[in-house]
Phi, psi and omega in degrees: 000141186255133166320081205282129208287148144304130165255130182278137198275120175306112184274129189293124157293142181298109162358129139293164161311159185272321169294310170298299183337280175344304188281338161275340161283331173280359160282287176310335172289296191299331151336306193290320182290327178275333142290330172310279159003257214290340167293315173294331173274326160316282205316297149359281191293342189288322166317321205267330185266357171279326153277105187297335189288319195288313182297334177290309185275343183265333179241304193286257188003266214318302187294297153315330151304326193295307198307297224295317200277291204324317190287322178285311184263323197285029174208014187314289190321326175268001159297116170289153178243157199256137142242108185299137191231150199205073162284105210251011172261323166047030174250166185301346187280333190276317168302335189272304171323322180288325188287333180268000177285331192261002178283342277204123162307312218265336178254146178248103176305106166251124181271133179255159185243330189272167173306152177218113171305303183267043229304332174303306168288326169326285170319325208265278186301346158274333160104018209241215219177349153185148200225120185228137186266090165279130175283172190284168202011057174269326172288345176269343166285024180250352176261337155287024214039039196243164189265154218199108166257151159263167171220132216240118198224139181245171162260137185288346198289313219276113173280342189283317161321315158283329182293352162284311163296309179238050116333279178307316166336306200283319180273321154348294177291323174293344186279297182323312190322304209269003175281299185290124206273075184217167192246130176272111179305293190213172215189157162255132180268109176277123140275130192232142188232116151263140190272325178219099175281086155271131173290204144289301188277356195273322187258354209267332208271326180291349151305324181275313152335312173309296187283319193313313187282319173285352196265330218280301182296331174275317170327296181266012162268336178316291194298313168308301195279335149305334169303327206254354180284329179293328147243074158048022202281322184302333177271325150281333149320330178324307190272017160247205171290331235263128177285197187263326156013244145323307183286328186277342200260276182339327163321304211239349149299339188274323188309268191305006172244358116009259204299325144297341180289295179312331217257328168315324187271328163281354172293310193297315182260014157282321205306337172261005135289009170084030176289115189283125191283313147321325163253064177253097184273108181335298169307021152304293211318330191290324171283333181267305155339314192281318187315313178303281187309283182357284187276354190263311160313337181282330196260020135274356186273309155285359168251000000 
């Protein structure tokens, strides 16, 4: 009898699960949603580079404010203030004073030599803004104990003529201090603490950051959604897959890499006003994220 072959029985692959099922539809759904997304956004950008006005309030704007403010403010902090000195006395007592005027961070001593008649027209035709006079024999009525005023004529309009007069005030007194023979019982220790050494542009770029985000958002949100109302573009989206989502997720993505593009450029060009970069508090990104839906929201609410 011939042997008949055993045929070995095949083993049938296994269902997947109802669970893998799930989980590849669901890949494949978020694939899909994420190319739709990012295809609206390629449409976006295609928009965006087509219109100079949107690119003018969205790119340009933000960066002509930092040079306007940066150039006016930002280097405010390293400005000396000028003081004209007229010494018509030349005794040790007038020298040792200028010497504590010029000890003074904030002031630049200018000794003037020609004669000046007029002190008033002096200021007018020189253009300057203070003028301190020492007179003949002041030092020697200080060796007499005797009172010795200077005399000092600003313009009142100038704000910086006062913080110069009372600089000099400030020196004035101290000078009185080492003159007068009297013993100080007690005196103050200034200590200074900063808590945040902020510049001017340094409080300047988050504000500017700030308009970057309302001009950037309301601009393209105006402007987008009036195109599209105009040509019907939202009623043909009906008819494809793309959810209500997607189009709002699309939006407020093209918004915020904007919104960020602009706000990195104005960081670059504050960097030439000396702006410290530190002083940036991580929790912006959270002000800048809500400041986008906010203002993105007013301008579906106005269109």
């Amino acid at each position: 009898m011939d042997e008949q072959p055993i045929l070995e029985e095949k083993e049938q692959p296994k269902a997947p699960s109802k669970f893998v099922l799930h989980l590849k539809r669901l890949a494949r759904n978020f694939y899909l949603s994420m190319r739709r997304i990012f295809t609206l956004i390629g449409g976006r950008s295609l928009r965006y580079f087509r219109s100079p006005n949107v690119i003018f309030w969205s790119i340009i704007y933000p960066i002509v404010l930092v040079l306007i403010f940066g150039a006016i403010f930002g280097r405010a902090e390293f400005q000396t203030l000028n003081l004209d000195v007229v010494d018509q006395d030349h005794s040790e007592q007038s020298a040792y004073f200028m010497g504590l005027l010029e000890n003074t961070t904030t002031l630049k001593i200018n000794e003037i030599t020609e004669p000046i008649i007029s002190p008033e027209e002096w200021l007018k035709e020189n253009n300057r803004f203070v003028l301190l006079i020492i007179p003949p024999t002041w030092g020697v009525k200080l060796s007499l104990n005797l009172t010795a005023n200077l005399t000092i004529y600003y313009d009142p309009s100038s704000y910086s003529a006062k913080t110069v007069i009372d600089i000099v005030n400030e020196v004035v007194m101290d000078y009185n201090i080492l003159i007068m023979p009297i013993e100080l019982k007690f005196g103050m220790d200034v200590v200074y603490n900063y808590v945040a050494n902020l510049s001017y542009i340094d409080s300047l770029v988050p504000g500017i950051i700030m308009i970057a985000i309302s001009t950037i958002t309301l601009f393209t949100s105006v402007n987008y959604d009036l195109e599209e109302k105009e040509s019907n573009f939202l009623s043909k989206l009906a008819t494809t897959p793309l959810t209500r989502f997607e189009l709002v997720f699309s939006r407020q993505l093209w918004q915020l890499l904007l919104v960020f593009i602009a706000s990195t450029l104005v960081i670059l060009f504050a960097l030439i006003f000396s702006f410290n970069i530190s002083s940036l508090h991580p929790l912006m990104l959270l002000f800048i994220i809500f400041g986008t839906l906010t203002f993105s929201g007013i301008g579906f609410i106005l269109v």
